[in-house]
C-alpha positions as CSV (number, residue, x, y, z in Angstrom):
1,X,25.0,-15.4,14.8
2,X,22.8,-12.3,16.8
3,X,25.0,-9.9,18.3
4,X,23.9,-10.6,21.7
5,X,24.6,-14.5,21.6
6,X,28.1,-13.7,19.8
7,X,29.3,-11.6,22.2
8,X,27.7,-13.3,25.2
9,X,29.6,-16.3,24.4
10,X,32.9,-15.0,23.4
11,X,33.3,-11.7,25.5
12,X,37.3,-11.7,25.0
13,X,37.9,-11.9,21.7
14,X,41.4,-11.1,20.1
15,X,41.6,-8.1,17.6
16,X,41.2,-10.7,14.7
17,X,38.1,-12.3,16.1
18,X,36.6,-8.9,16.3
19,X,37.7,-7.9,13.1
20,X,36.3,-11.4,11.4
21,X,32.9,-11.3,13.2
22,X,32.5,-7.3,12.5
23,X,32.5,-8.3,8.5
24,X,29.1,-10.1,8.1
25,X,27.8,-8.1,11.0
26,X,28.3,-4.4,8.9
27,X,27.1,-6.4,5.3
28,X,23.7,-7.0,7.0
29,X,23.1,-3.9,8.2
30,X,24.0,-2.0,5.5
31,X,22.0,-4.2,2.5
32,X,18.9,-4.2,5.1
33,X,19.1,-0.3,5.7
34,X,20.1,0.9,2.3
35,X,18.7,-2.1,0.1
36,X,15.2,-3.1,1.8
37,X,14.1,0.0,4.3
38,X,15.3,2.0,1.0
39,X,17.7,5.0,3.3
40,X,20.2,7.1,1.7
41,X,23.8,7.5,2.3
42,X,25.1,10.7,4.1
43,X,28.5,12.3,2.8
44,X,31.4,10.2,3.1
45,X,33.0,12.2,5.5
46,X,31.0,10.3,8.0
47,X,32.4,7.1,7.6
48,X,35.2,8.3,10.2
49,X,32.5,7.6,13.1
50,X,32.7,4.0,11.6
51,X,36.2,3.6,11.7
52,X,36.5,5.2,15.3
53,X,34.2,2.5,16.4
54,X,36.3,-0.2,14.7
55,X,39.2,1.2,16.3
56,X,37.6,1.2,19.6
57,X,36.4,-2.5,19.8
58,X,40.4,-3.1,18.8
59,X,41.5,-1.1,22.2
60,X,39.1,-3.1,23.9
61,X,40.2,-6.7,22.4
62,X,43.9,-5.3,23.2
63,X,42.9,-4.2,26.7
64,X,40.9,-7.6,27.1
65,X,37.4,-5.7,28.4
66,X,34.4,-7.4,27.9
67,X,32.7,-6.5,24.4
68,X,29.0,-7.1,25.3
69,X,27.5,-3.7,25.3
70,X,30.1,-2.4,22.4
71,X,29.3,-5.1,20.0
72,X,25.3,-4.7,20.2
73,X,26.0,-1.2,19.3
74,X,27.3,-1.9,16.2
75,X,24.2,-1.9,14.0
76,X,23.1,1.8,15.8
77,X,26.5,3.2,15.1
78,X,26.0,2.3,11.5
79,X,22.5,3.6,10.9
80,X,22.8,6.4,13.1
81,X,25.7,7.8,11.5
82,X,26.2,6.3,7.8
83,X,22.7,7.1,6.8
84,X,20.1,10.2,6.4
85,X,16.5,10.2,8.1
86,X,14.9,11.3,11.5
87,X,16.3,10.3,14.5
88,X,12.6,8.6,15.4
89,X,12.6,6.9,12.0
90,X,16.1,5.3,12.2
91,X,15.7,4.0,15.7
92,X,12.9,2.3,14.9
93,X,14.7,0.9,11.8
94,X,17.7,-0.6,14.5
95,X,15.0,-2.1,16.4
96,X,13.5,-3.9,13.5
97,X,17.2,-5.3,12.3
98,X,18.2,-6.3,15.3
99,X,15.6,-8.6,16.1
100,X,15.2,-9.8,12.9
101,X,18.9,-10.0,12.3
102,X,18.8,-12.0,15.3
103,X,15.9,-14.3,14.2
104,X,17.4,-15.0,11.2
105,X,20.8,-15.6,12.7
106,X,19.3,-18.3,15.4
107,X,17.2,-20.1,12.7
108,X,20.6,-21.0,10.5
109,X,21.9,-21.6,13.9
110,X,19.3,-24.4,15.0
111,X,19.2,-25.9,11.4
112,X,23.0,-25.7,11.4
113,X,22.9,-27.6,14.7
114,X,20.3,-30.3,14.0
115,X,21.8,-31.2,10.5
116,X,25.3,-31.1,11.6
117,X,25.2,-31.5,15.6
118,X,28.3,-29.6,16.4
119,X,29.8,-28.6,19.3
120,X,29.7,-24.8,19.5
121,X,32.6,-21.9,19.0
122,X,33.8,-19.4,17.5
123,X,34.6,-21.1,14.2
124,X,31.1,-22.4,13.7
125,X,29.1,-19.1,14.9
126,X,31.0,-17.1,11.9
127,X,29.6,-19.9,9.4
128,X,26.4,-19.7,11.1
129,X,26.7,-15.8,10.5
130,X,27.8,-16.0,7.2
131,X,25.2,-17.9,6.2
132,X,22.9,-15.5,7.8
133,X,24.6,-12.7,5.8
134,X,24.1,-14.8,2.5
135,X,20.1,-14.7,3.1
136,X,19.7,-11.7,3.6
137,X,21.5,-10.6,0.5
138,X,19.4,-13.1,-1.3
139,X,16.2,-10.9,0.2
140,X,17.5,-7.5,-0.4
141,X,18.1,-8.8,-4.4
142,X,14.7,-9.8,-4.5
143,X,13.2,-7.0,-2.9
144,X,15.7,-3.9,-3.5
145,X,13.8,-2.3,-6.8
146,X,11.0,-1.7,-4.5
147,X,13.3,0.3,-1.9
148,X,11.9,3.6,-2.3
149,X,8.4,2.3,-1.9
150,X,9.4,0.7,1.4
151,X,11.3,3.8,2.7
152,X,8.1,6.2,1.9
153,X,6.0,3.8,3.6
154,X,8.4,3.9,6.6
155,X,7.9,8.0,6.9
156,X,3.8,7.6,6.8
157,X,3.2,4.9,8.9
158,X,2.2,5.4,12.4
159,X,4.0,4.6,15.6
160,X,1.3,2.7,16.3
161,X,1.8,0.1,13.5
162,X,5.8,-0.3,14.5
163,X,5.2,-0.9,18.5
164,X,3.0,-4.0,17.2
165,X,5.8,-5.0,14.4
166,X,8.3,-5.1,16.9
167,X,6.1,-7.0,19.5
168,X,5.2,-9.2,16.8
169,X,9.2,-9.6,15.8
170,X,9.9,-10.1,20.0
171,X,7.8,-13.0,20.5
172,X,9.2,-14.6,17.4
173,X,12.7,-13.7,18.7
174,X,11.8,-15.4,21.6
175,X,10.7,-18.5,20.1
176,X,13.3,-18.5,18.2
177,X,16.2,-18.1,21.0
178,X,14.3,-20.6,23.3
179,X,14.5,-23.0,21.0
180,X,18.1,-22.3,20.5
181,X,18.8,-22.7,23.7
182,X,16.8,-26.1,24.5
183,X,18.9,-27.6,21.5
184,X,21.9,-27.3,22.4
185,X,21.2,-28.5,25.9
186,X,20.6,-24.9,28.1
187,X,17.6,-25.1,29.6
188,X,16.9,-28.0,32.4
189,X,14.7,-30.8,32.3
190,X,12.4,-28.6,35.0
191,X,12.4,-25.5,33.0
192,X,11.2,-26.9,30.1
193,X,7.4,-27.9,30.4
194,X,7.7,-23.4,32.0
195,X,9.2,-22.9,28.5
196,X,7.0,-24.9,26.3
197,X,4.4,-22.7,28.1
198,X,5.8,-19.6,27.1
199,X,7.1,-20.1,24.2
200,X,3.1,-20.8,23.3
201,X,2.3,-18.1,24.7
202,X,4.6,-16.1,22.4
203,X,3.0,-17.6,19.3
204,X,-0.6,-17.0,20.2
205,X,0.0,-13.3,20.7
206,X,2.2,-13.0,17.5
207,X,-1.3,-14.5,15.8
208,X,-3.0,-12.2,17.1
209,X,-0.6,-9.7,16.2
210,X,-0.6,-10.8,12.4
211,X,-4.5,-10.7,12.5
212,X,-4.7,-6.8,14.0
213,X,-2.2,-5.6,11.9
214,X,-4.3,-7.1,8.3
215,X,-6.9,-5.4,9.8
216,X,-5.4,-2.1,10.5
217,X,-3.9,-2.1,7.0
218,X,-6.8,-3.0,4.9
219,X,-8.5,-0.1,6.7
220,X,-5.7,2.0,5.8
221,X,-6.2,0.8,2.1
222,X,-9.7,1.5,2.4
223,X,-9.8,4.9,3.2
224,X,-6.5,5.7,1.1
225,X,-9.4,4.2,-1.7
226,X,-12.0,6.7,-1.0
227,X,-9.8,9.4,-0.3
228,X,-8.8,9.2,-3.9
229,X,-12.0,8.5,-5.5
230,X,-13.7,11.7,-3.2
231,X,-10.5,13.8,-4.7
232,X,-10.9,12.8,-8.3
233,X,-14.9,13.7,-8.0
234,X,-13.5,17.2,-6.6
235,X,-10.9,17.7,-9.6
236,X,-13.4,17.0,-12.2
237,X,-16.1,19.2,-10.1
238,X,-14.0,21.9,-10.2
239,X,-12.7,21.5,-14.2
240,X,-16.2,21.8,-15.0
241,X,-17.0,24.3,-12.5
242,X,-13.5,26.7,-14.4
243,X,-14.9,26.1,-17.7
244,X,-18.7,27.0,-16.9
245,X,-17.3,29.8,-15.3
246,X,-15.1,30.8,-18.7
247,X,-18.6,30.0,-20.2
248,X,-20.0,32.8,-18.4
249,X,-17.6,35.4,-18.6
250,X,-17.2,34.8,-22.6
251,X,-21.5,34.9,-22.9
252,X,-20.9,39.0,-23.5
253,X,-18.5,39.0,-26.4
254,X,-20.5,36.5,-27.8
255,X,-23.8,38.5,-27.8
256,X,-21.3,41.4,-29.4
257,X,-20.8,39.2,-31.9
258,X,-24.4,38.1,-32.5
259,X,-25.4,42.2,-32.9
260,X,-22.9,42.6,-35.5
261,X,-24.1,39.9,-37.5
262,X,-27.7,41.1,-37.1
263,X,-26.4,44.6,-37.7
264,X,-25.3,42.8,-41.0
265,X,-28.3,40.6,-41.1
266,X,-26.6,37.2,-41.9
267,X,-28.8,35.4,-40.8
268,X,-27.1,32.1,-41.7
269,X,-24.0,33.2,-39.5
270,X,-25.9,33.4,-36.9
271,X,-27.6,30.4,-36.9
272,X,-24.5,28.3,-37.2
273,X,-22.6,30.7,-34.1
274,X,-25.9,30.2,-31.9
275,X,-25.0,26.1,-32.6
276,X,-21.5,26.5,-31.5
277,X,-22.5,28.5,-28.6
278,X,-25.2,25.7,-27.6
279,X,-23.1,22.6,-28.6
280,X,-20.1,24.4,-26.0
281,X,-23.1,25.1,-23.3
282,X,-24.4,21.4,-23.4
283,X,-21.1,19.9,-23.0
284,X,-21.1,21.9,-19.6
285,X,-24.1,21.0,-18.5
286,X,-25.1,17.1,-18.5
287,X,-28.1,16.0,-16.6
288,X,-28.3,12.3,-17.5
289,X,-29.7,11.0,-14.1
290,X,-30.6,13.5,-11.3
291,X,-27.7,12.8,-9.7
292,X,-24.9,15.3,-10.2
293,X,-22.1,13.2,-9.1
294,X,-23.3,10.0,-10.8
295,X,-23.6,12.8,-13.6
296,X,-20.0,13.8,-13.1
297,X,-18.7,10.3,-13.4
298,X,-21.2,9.5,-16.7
299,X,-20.0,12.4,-18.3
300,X,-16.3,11.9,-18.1
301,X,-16.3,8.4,-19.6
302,X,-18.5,9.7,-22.2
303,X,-16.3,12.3,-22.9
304,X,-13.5,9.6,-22.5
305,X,-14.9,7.3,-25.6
306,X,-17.2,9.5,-27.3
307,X,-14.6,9.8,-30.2
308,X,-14.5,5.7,-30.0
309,X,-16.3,4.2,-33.4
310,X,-17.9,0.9,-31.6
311,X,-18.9,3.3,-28.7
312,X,-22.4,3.3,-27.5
313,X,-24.2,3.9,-24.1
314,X,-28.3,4.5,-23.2
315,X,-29.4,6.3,-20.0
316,X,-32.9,6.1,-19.5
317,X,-35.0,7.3,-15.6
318,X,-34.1,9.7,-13.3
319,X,-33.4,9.4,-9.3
320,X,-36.0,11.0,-6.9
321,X,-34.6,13.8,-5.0
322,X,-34.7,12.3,-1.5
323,X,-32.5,9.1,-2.1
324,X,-30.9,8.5,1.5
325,X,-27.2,8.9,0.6
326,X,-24.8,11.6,1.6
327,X,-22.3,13.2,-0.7
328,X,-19.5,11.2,0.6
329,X,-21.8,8.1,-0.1
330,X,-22.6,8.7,-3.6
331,X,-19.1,9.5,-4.4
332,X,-17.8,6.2,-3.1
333,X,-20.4,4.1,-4.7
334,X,-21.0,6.0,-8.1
335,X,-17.4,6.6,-8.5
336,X,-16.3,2.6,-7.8
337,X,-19.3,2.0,-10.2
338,X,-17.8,3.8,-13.2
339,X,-14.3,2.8,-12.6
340,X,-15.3,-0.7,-12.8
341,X,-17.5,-0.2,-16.1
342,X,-14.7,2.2,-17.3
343,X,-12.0,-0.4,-16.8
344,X,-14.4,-3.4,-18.3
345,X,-14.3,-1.0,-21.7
346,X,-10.9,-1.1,-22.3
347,X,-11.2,-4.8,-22.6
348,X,-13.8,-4.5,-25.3
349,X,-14.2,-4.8,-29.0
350,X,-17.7,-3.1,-29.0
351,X,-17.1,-1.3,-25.3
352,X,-20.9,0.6,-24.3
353,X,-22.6,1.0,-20.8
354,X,-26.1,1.3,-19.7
355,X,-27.8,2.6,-16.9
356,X,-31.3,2.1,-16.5
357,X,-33.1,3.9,-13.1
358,X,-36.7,3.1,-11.9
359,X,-38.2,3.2,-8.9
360,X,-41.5,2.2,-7.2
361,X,-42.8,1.9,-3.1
362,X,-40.3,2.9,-0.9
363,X,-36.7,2.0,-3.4
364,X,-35.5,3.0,-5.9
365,X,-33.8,0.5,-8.5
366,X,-30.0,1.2,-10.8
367,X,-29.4,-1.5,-13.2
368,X,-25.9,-0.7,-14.7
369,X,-24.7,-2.6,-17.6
370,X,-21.7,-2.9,-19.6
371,X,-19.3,-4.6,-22.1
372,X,-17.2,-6.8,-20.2
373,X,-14.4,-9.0,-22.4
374,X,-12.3,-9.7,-19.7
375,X,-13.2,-13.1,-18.2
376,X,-10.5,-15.4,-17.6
377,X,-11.8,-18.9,-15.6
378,X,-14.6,-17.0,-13.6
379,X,-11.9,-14.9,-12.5
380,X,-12.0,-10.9,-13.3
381,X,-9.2,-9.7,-14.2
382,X,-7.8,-6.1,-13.0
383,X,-5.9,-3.4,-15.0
384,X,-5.3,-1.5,-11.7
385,X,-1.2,-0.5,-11.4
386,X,-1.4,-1.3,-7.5
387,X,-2.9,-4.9,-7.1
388,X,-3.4,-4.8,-3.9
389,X,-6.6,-2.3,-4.4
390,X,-7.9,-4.9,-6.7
391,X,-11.7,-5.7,-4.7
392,X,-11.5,-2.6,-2.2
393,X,-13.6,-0.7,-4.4
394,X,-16.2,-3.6,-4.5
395,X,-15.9,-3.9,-0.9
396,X,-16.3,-0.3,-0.4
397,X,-19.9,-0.3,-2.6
398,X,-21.2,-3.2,-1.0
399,X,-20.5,-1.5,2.7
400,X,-22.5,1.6,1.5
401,X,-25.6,-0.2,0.3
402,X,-26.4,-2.1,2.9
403,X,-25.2,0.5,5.5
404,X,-28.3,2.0,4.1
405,X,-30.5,-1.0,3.8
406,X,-29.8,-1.8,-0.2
407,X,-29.3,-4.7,-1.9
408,X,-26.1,-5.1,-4.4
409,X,-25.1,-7.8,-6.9
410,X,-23.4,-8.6,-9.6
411,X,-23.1,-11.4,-12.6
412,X,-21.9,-11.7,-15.7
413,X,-23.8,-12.8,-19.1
414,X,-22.6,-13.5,-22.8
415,X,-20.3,-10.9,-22.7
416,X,-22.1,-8.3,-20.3
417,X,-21.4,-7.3,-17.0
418,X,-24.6,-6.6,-14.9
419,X,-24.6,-4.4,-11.7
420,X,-27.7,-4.4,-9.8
421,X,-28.6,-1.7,-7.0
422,X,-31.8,-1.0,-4.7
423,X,-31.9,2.3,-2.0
424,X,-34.0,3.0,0.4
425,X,-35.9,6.1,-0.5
């Protein structure tokens, strides 16, 4: 049962009672901090602040005070002092597990109630909370290997984010307790058409709630996509920018080595060092399409499956020099573009790409084509690690085409994936 309702109910409690009801009461806290929100133990020394509290609520049941305040504390007393993080950080994490310990708690509750329609004590709030405690070690099972990912997430994300969680938890905390309270006979026949009202109050702003927060994390996902995909243009950028550079500073040795061999007049020698020396330059400077960063990405998956034996890929046009896209643009929408045709050749038996560029008026046209084997019941399948960014990068392309007043599509053919741009020019 939540801490507040417990305590409300039975404010002298022996030592025993105190002792019973602070069991389940510690399990959930500790599997929720440790196994779900993914925080770390301090030393072990620190489990004296635990027992002092323990010992405290015992003077108190001995000295028959009211345990209200003391018995809501327990969960901060834990977190607090058992566990390592930032002060902000773990005070938001009480917040969270005390209202949704509480939902939780009031939901068995109400079930308990309807199924069994018992009187309520002390007996039955333990079963209620042990039951409670039972769920949530069914949750933290389910969810524990993913612990660390939960507890990183908890040190990026904004304050912003957590006022609207816990709003969001409060209304359904409310729900949930007025409902408590109207089952087991609390609230008066005049009250309750006031509490209807509010409680639907309570769930329209929790909608609302769950709709802004989608939206606030897609965005996040969003820009976490193009952050990556504008910072693996700017690793590759500068690899090639290292090795023209080595290019450069090696170009005198090599024309040392050219005189000697003219000194010796080997001409053969020569010929086949002046090859090297251009096959090296050429792989260091691609032009497929006028477009260095579409270049950038074209050039690493070449380089990627050049050494594949089924391998093929055409290029054919070039892009005028005044398409209307910024470099942030281009990077987004080439870079999605090559990731998707990149992924598609994994799939494939005979894996090629082609790009074919024209232009005419006032567009200018990118057909992209490629091997695509991965088809399952018109649905694509993705190879991405993190699922959830399966589609951002589609979403992200289309956003950026017609922010500019393009057209994008795509379809699939016998085996062939076809991408289909027009920019304004």
């Amino acid at each position: 049962m939540p801490t507040w309702l417990i305590i409300r109910r039975h404010k002298m409690m022996s030592t025993v009672q105190w002792l019973i009801w602070l069991v389940p009461e510690m399990i959930k806290t500790l599997l929720i901090t440790y196994g779900i929100f993914g925080f770390e133990f301090k030393k072990w020394r620190w489990w004296f602040v635990v027992a002092a509290y323990i010992a405290g609520g015992i003077c108190l049941c001995e000295q028959g005070k009211d345990l209200g305040i003391w018995g809501t504390l327990q969960g901060a007393v834990i977190i607090f002092a058992l566990f390592s993080g930032k002060l902000g950080r773990k005070l938001v994490t009480f917040l969270i597990e005390y209202i949704a310990i509480t939902i939780v708690d009031m939901m068995v509750m109400s079930v308990n109630m309807l199924v069994t329609g018992y009187e309520h004590n002390f007996v039955q709030s333990i079963i209620d909370n042990t039951f409670g405690m039972v769920l949530w070690i069914i949750l933290t099972v389910l969810v524990y290997h993913k612990r660390k990912k939960v507890s990183a997430f908890i040190q990026t994300i904004s304050y912003g984010y957590i006022l609207l969680v816990l709003v969001f938890l409060l209304c359904v905390s409310v729900v949930a307790g007025t409902s408590y309270l109207v089952l087991n006979g609390e609230i008066t026949q005049q009250a309750m058409r006031q509490t209807y009202f509010f409680n639907m109050l309570c769930i329209v702003v929790a909608l609302v709630i769950c709709v802004v927060l989608f939206y606030l994390v897609f965005s996040r996902k969003k820009v976490q996509h193009e952050k990556e995909i504008e910072e693996k243009v700017y690793e590759r950028e500068w690899k090639r920018y290292q090795s023209m550079r080595s290019f450069r500073h090696d170009v005198k040795k090599h024309l040392r080595v050219l005189h000697a061999l003219g000194d010796r007049g080997d001409i053969e020698e020569i010929r086949k060092y002046i090859e090297e020396i251009g096959i090296e330059y050429n792989q260091n400077a691609v032009n497929h399409t006028g477009d260095f960063i579409l270049d950038y990405f074209i050039d690493y998956v070449i380089n990627e499956w050049k050494d594949h034996a089924e391998f093929s890929y055409e290029i054919d046009g070039k892009f005028p020099a005044e398409v209307d896209l910024n470099y942030r643009e281009r990077c987004i929408l080439w870079g999605n573009a090559m990731d998707n045709v990149e992924e598609a050749l994994e799939k494939a038996e005979k894996p090629f790409f082609e790009i074919h560029i024209s232009h005419g008026g006032r567009a200018v046209f990118v057909e992209m084509i490629n091997s695509c084997e991965i088809k399952e019941g018109n649905i694509l399948k993705t190879k991405k690690a993190d699922r959830s960014q399966h589609g951002i990068g589609t979403a992200n392309m289309r956003d950026i085409v017609k922010q500019n007043g393009g057209e994008i599509t795509w379809h699939y053919e016998e085996g062939k994936m076809h991408v289909t741009i027009s920019l304004l020019i």
